[in-house]
MIKOLPA-956667 format. One line per field, with one value per atom (N, C-alpha, C, O): residue in one letter; atom name; x, y, z. Coordinates in pm, 1 decimal, always signed. Atoms other than C-alpha are relative to their C-alpha. Last residue first. Example, Ala and Ser with C-alpha at 12.3 -4.5 7.8 and 13.67 -1.06 7.14 Angstrom:
marmi	(S:S:S:S:A:A:A:A)
guvex	(N:CA:C:O:N:CA:C:O)
x	(-82.0:+1367.0:-77.0:-26.1:+89.0:+1230.0:+90.0:+193.6)
y	(-119.0:-106.0:+109.0:+219.8:-119.0:-450.0:+120.0:+118.1)
z	(-6.0:+714.0:+73.0:+89.9:+0.0:+780.0:+0.0:+66.5)
//
This chain:
marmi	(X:X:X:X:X:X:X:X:X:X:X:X:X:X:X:X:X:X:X:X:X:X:X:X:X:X:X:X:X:X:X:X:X:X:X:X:X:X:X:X:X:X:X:X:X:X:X:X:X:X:X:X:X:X:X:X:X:X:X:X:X:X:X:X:X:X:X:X:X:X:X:X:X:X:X:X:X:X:X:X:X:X:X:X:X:X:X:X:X:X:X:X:X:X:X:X:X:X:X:X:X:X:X:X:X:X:X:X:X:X:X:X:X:X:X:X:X:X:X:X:X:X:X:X:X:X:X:X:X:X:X:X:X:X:X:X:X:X:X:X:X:X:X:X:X:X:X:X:X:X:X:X:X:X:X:X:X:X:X:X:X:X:X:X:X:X:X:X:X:X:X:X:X:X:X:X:X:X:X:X:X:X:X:X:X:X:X:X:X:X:X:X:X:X:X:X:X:X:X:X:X:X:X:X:X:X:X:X:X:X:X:X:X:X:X:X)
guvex	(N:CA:C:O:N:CA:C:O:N:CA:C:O:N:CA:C:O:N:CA:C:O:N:CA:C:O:N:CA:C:O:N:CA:C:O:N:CA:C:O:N:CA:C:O:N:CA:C:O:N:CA:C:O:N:CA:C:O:N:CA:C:O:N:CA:C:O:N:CA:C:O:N:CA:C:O:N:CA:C:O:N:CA:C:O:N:CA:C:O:N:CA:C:O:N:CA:C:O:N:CA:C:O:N:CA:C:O:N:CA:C:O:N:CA:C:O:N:CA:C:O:N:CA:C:O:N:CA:C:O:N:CA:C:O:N:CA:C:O:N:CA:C:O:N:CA:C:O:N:CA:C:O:N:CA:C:O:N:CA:C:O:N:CA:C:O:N:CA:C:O:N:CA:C:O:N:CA:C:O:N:CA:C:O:N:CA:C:O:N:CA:C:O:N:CA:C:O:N:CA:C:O:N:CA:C:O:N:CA:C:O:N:CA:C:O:N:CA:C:O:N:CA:C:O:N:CA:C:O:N:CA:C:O:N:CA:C:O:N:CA:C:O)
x	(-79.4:+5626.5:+154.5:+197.8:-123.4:+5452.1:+111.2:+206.4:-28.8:+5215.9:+132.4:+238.4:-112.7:+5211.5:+40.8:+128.5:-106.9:+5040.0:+131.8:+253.3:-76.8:+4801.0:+155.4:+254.0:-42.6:+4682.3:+82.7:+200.2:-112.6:+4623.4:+66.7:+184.2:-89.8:+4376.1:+139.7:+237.2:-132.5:+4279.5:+69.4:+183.4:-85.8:+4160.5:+79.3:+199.1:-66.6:+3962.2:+166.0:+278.9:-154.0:+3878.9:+31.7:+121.4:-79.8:+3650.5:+105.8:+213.6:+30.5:+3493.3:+110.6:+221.2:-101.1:+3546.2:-3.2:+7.6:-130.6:+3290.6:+130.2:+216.0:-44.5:+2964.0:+108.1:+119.8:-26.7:+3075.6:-38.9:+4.4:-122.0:+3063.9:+11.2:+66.0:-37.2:+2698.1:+116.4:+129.6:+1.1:+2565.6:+84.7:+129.5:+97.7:+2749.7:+16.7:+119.2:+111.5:+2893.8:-98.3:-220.6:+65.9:+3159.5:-71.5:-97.0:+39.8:+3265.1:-69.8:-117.3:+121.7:+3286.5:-49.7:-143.4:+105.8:+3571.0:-163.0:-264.9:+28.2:+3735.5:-40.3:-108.7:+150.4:+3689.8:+16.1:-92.1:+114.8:+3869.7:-88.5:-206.8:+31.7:+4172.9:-146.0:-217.1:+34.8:+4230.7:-53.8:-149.9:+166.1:+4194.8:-12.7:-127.7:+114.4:+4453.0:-122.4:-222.9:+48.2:+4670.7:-120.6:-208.5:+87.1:+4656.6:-41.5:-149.0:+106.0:+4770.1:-75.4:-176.6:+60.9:+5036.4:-88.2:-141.9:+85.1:+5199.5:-71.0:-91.8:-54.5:+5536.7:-163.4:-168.2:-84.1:+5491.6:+103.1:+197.3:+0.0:+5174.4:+83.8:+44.2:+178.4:+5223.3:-15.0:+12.3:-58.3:+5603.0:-99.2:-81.3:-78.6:+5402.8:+60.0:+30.5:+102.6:+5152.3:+57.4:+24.2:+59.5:+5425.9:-69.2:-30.1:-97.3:+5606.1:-63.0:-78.5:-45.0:+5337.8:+90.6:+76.6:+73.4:+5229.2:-18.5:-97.5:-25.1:+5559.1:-157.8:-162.0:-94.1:+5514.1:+17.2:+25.4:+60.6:+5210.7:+101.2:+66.7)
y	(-123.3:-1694.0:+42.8:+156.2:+43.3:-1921.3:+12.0:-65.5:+45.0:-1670.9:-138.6:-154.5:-92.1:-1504.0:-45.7:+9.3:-26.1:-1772.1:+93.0:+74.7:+67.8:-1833.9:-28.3:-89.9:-12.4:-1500.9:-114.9:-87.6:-95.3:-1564.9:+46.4:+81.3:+90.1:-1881.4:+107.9:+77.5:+41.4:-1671.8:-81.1:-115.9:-98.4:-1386.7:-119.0:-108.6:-67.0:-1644.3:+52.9:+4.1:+111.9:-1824.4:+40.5:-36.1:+21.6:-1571.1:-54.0:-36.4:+94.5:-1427.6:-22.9:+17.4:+85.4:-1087.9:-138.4:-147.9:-83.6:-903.3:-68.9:-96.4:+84.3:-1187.5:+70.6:+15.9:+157.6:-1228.9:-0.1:-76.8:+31.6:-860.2:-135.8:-132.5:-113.8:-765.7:-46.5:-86.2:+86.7:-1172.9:+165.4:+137.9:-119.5:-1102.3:+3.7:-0.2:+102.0:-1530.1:+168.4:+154.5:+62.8:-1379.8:-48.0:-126.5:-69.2:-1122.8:-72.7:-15.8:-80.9:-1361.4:+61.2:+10.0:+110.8:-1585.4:+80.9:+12.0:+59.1:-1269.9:-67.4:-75.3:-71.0:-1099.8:-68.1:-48.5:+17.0:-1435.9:+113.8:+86.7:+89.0:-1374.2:-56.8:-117.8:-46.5:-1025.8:-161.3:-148.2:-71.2:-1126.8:+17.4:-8.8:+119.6:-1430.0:+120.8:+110.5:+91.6:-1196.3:-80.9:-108.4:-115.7:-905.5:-95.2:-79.1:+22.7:-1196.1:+124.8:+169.7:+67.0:-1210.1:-36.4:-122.3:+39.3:-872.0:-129.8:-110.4:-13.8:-830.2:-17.9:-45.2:+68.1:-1038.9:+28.6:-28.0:+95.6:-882.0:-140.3:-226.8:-11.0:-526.1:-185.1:-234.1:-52.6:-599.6:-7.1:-72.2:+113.8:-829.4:+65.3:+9.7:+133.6:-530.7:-115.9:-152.8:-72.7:-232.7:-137.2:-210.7:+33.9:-435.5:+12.1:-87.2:+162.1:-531.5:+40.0:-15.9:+48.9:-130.1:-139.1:-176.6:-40.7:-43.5:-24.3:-27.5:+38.9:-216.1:-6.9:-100.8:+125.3:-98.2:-86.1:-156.6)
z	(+8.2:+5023.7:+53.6:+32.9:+21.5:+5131.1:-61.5:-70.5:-143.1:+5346.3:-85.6:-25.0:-36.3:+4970.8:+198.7:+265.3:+107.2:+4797.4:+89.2:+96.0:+29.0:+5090.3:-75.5:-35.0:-124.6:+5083.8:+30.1:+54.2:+4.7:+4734.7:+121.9:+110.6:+97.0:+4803.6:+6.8:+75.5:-65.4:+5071.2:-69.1:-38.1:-80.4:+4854.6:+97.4:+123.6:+52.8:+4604.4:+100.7:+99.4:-2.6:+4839.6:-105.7:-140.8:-107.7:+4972.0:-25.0:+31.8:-129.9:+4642.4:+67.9:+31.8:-40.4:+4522.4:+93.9:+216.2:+27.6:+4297.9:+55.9:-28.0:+134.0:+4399.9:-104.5:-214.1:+84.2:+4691.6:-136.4:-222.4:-19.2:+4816.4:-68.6:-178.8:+68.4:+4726.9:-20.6:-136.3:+103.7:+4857.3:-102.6:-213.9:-19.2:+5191.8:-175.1:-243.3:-2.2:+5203.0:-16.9:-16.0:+102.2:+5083.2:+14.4:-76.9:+62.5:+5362.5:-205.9:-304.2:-97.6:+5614.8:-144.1:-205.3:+15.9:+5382.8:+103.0:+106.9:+163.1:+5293.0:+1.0:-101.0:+26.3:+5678.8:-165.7:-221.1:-59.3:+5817.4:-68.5:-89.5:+47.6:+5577.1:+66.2:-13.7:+98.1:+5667.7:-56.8:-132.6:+25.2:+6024.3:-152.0:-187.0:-25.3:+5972.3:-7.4:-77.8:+103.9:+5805.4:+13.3:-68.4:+50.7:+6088.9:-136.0:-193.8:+14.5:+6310.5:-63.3:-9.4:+32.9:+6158.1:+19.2:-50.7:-128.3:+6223.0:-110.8:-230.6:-119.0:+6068.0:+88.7:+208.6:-121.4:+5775.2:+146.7:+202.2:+15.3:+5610.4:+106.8:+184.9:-121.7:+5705.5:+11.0:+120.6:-133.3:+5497.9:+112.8:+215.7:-75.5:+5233.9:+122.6:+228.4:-50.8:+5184.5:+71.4:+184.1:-99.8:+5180.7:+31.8:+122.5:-130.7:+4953.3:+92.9:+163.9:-56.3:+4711.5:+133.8:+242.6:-75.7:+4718.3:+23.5:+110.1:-173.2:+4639.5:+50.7:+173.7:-54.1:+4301.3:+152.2:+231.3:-40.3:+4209.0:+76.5:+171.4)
//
């Protein structure tokens, strides 16, 4: 589990705009009522957040 934090923050803070997409399909993908109601949006950018200050 470990190496899959790195891997993520590494993908994470060499391309940034791959954050903003991952963060645009988590608020998209919660308003789709299958998906929202297992992971909501602000959920993921709340945490996305977390690790952009990081």
């Amino acid at each position: 589990m470990e190496n899959f934090k790195d891997v993520f923050l590494f993908t994470i803070s060499d391309a940034h705009l791959f954050g903003y997409i991952v963060a645009f399909l988590a608020a998209l993908l919660e308003t789709v009522f299958a998906v929202g109601l297992f992971l909501p949006g602000s959920t993921m950018i709340l945490f996305l957040g977390v690790l952009a200050a990081q």
